[in-house]
C-alpha positions in Angstrom: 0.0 0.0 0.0 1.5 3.1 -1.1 1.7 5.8 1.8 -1.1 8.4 2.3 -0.6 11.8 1.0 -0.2 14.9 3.1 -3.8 15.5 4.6 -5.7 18.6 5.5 -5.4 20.2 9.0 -7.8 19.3 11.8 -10.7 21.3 11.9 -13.4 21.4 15.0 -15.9 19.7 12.9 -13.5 16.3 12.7 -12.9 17.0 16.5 -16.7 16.6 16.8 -17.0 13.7 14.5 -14.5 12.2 16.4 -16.1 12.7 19.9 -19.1 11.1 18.9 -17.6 8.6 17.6 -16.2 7.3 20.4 -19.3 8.3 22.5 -21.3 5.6 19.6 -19.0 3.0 19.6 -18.6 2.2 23.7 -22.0 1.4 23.1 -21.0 -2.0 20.7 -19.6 -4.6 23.2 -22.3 -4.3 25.2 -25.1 -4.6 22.9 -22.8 -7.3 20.9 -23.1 -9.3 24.4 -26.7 -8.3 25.1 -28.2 -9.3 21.8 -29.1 -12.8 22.1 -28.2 -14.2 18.6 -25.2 -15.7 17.2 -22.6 -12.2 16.4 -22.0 -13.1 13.3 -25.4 -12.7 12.5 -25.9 -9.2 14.5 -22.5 -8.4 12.7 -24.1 -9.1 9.1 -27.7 -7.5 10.2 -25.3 -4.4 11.3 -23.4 -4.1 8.3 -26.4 -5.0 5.3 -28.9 -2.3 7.2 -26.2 0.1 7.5 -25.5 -0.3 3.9 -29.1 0.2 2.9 -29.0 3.2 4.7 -26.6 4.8 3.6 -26.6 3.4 -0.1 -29.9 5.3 -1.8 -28.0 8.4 -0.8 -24.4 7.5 -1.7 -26.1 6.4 -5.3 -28.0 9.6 -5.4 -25.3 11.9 -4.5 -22.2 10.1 -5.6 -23.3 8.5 -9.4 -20.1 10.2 -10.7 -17.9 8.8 -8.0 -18.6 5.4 -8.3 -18.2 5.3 -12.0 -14.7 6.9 -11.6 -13.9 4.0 -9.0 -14.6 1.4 -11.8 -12.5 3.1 -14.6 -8.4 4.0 -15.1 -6.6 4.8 -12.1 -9.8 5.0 -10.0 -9.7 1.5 -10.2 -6.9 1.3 -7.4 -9.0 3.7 -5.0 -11.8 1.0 -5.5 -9.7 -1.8 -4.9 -9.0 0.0 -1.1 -12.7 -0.2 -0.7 -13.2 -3.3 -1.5 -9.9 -4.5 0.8 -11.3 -2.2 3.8 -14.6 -4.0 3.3 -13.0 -7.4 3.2 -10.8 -6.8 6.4 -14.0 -5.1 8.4 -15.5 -8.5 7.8 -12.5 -10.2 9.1 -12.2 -8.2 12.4 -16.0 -8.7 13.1 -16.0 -12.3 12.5 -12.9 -12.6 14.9 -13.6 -9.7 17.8 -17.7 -10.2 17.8 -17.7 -13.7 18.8 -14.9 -12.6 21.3 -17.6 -10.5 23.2 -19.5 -13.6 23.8 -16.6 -16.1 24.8 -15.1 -13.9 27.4 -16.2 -11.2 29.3 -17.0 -7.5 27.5 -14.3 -5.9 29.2 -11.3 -8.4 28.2 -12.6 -8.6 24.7 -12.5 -4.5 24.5 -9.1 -4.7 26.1 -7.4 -7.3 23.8 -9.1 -5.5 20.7 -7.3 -2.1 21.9 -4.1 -3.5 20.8 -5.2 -2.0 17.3 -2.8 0.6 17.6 0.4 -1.2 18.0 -0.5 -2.8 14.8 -1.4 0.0 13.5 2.0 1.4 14.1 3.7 -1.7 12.4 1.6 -1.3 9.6 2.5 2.4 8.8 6.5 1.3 9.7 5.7 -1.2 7.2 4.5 1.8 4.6 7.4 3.9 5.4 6.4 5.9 7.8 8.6 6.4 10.8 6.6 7.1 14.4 8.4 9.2 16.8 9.2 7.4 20.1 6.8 9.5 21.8 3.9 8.1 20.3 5.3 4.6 20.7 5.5 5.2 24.3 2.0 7.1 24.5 0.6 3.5 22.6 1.9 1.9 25.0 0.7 4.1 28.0 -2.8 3.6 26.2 -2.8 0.0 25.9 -2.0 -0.8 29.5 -4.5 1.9 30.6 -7.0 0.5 28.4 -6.4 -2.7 29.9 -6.5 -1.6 33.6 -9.9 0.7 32.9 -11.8 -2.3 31.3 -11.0 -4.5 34.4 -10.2 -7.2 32.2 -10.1 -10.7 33.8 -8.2 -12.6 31.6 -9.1 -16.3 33.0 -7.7 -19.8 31.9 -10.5 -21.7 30.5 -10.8 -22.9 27.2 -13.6 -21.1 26.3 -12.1 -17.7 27.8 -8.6 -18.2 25.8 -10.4 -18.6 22.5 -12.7 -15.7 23.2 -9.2 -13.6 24.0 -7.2 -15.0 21.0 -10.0 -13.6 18.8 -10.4 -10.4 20.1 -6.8 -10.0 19.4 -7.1 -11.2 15.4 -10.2 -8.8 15.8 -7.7 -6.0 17.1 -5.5 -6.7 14.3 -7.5 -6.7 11.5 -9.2 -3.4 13.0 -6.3 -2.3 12.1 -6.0 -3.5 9.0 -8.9 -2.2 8.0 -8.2 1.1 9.2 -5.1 1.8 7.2 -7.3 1.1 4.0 -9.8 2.9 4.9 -6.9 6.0 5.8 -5.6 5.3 1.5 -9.4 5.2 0.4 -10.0 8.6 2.2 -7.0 10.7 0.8 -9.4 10.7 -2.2 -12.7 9.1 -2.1 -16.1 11.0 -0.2 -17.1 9.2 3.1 -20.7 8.1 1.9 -18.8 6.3 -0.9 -16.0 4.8 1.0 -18.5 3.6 3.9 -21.4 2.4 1.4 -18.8 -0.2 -0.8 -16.9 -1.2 2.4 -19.8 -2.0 4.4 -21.9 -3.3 1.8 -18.8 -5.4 0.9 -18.5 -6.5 4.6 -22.0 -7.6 4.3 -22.1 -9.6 1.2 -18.8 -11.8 3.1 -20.7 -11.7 6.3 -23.8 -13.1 5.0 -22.3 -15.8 2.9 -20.5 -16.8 6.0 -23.7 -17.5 7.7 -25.4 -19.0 5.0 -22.5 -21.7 4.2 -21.9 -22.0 8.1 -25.8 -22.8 8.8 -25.9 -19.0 11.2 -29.7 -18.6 12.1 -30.8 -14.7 10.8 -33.9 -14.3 12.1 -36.6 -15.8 14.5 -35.5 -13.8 17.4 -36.9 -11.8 20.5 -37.9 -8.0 20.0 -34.9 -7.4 22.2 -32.1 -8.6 19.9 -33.7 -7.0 16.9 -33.6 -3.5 18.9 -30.1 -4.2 19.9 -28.7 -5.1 16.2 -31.0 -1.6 15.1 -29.1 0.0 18.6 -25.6 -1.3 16.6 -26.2 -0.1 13.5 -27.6 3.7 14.8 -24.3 3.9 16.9 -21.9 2.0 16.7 -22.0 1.7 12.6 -23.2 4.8 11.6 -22.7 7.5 13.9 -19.1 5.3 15.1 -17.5 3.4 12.3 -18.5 6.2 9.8 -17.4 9.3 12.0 -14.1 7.9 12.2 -13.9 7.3 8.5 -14.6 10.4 8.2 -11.9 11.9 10.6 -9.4 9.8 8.2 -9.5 12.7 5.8 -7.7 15.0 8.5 -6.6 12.4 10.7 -3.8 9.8 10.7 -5.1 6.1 11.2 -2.5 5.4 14.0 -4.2 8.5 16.0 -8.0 7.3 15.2 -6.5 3.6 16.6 -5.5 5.5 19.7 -8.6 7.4 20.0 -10.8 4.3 19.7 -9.2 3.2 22.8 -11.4 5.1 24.9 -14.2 2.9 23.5 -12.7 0.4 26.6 -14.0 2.5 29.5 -17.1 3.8 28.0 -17.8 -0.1 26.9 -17.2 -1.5 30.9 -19.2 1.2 32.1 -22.1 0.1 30.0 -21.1 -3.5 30.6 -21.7 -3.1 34.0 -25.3 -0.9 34.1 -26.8 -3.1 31.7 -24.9 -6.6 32.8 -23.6 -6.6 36.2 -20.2 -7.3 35.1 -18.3 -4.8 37.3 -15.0 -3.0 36.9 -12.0 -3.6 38.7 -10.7 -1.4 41.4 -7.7 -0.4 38.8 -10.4 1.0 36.7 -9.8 4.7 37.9 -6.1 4.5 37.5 -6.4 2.8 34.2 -8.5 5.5 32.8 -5.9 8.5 34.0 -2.8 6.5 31.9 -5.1 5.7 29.2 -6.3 9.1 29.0 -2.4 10.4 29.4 -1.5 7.8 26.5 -3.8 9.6 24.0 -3.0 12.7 24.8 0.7 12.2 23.8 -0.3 10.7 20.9 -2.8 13.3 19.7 -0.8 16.4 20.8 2.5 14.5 18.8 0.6 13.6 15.7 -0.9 18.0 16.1 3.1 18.9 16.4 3.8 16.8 13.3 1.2 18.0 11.4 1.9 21.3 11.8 5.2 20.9 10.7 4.4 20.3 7.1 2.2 22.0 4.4 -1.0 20.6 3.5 -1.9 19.9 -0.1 -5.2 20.6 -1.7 -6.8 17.2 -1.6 -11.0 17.0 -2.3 -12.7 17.3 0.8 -16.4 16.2 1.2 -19.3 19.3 0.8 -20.8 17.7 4.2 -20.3 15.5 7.1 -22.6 12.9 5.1 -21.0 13.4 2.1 
């Protein structure tokens, strides 16, 4: 993957999009845990009504767009779509089920190790991270960790549940730095409408070839998969794409780590699993780990000049 051109500067409506994004997406463990139906069922229901949301508009707004994607060079911003799409179907195949082998708050810690491979990932494209923001990771990691109350047992069940929430932090990541390539150039309603419908499609062959049950379930689950795709999909997954505009994918990683209290907070109102006395102390080093990040990636940013790149006319665009 090619690196990612010089992007705009941060503006206070991507600080915004990014605030509620996190706000939306603490929300997902929880209802992924509530919702009784197999996840990767609620992960394909979340994806296809997401795209069938957002897809009349995209086709109405966007026509041009999508043409371009399928013709000359256009085709390679296409392809990183298509490859986000494919790896957002691989991290909720792995990290979903996670929520329901071990407990919320180990799954949401495990899958905040997205941002140490998101820092391999843009080492591996060339781009070299300052040690501050290795060490702020780091600081993030182990505060998200602490903050979740993660109880990481030794049962069989429990390990598996933990080894996928890892994979799921990994290909989160992976999905991410597409998504980062796709953005340099391509509107957020097109980007999120071909990567989630493409996530859907894989999802839902899954389940069909794997004999996954779609439907026949109580009122509850089906408000919980619609409480996924208002929050956690749109006004989560999609507010961070659009952030990747302005925003590095390494920060957004960092960033989504505060998804891990948020998501044990809610864990334990709505399911009595409760937080760790380390909870507090977690949340000041994970809240100190993204601040170094953030405020390094700012300092870097403003040390180079920003190229006119298209930006979308709207939030929605």
């Amino acid at each position: 993957m090619p690196p990612v051109p010089q992007r705009p500067p941060v503006n206070a409506l991507t600080l915004g999009a990014l605030a509620l994004a996190v706000t939306a997406v603490s929300s997902s463990a929880p209802l992924v845990a509530f919702a009784a139906a197999p996840a990767l069922a609620v992960a394909c229901w979340r994806n296809l009504l997401s795209t069938a949301v957002l897809g009349p508009f995209a086709l109405a707004r966007r026509r041009a767009e999508f043409r371009a994607l399928t013709v000359g060079a256009g085709r390679r911003e296409g392809l990183y779509c298509v490859l986000s799409g494919v790896a957002l179907a691989a991290h909720f195949a792995t990290w979903m089920p996670s929520a329901k082998l071990t407990t919320v708050a180990a799954a949401t810690a495990l899958g905040a190790t997205q941002p140490v491979w998101q820092g391999l990932i843009a080492r591996w494209q060339g781009r070299r991270l300052p040690l501050a923001a290795w060490a702020g990771i780091g600081v993030a990691v182990l505060g998200a960790v602490l903050a979740t109350g993660a109880d990481f047992t030794v049962s069989g069940r429990a390990f598996a549940g933990d080894l996928l929430a890892v994979t799921g932090g990994l290909f989160a990541a992976v999905y991410t730095a597409f998504g980062e390539r796709a953005r340099a150039t391509i509107s957020t309603t097109t980007y999120t409408t071909i990567c989630y419908g493409v996530c859907a499609a894989i999802l839902l062959v899954v389940c069909l070839l794997g004999g996954v049950p779609l439907h026949g379930w109580a009122p509850g689950t089906w408000l919980a998969i619609l409480g996924l795709v208002a929050g956690a999909q749109l006004l989560g997954h999609s507010m961070f794409n659009y952030a990747l505009h302005r925003v590095s994918a390494t920060t957004i990683s960092v960033l989504i780590l505060l998804e891990a209290p948020g998501a044990a907070l809610l864990a334990w109102v709505w399911l009595g699993q409760l937080p760790r006395p380390l909870a507090l102390p977690g949340l000041a080093l994970l809240l100190v780990g993204v601040a170094v990040v953030v405020l390094g990636g700012s300092r870097a940013g403003r040390r180079t000049e920003p190229v006119p790149i298209p930006a979308d006319a709207t939030l929605a665009g």
